[in-house]
TORRO-96991 format. One line per field, with one value per residue (C-alpha): residue in one letter; x, y, z. Coordinates in steps of 0.5 Angstrom, whole numbers. Layout:
N
r c(a  ...) $
px c(X  ...) $
py c(Y  ...) $
pz c(Z  ...) $
//
This chain:
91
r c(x  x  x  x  x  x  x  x  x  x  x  x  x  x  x  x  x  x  x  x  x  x  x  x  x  x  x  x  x  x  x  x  x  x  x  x  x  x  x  x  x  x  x  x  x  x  x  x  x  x  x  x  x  x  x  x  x  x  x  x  x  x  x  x  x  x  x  x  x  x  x  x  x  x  x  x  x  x  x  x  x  x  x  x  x  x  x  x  x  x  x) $
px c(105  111  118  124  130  134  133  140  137  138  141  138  130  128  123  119  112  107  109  103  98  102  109  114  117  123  127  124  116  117  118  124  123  130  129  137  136  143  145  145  147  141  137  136  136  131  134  128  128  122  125  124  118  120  124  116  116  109  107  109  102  101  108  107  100  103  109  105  100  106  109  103  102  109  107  101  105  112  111  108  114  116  111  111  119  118  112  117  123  119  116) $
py c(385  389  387  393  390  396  402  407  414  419  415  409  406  399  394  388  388  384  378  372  371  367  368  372  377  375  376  372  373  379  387  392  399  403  410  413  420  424  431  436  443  447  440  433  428  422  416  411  404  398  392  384  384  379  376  374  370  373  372  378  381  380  383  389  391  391  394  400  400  401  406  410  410  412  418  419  420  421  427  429  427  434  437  432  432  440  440  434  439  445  440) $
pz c(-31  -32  -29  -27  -30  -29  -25  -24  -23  -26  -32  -34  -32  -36  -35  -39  -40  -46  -43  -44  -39  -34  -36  -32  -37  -40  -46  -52  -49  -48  -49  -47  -46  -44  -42  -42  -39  -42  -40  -46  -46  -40  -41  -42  -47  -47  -51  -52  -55  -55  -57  -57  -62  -67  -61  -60  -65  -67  -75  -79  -79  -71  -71  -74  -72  -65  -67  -70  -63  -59  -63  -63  -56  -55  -59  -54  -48  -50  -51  -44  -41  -42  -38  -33  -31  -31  -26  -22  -22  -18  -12) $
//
């Protein structure tokens, strides 16, 4: 279940996910990503964090697979989020 914890257009957007099954998402059971959105010359910078892994309380091995999981989904989508905002603009 994900959980906002924060939404300020168009500035900042946060929310908690991976919390055990039952579990409302917090900090120390769960993950949370940032999305901080800054003006930069003709265009925007995304500043982009996941945090809370070893909050989990995950064994070392369990920490890092899941670490580089998320990693390479963000590597997945991240990267769309160009086109997607340029599409979002022209509407």
């Amino acid at each position: 279940m994900l959980i906002v914890v924060e939404a300020d257009p168009p500035r900042r957007f946060a929310f908690r996910w991976v919390a055990d099954d039952g579990e409302t998402a917090g900090p120390g059971n769960s993950l949370l990503v940032t999305f901080g959105l800054v003006p930069a010359g003709n265009g925007t910078l995304l500043r982009f964090t996941e945090t809370g892994f070893r909050e989990r309380g995950w064994q070392a091995a369990t920490l890092e697979e899941a670490y580089q999981d998320h990693v390479h989904g963000w590597e997945h989508f991240l990267p769309r989020l160009v086109d997607y905002a340029a599409r979002a603009a022209t509407r």
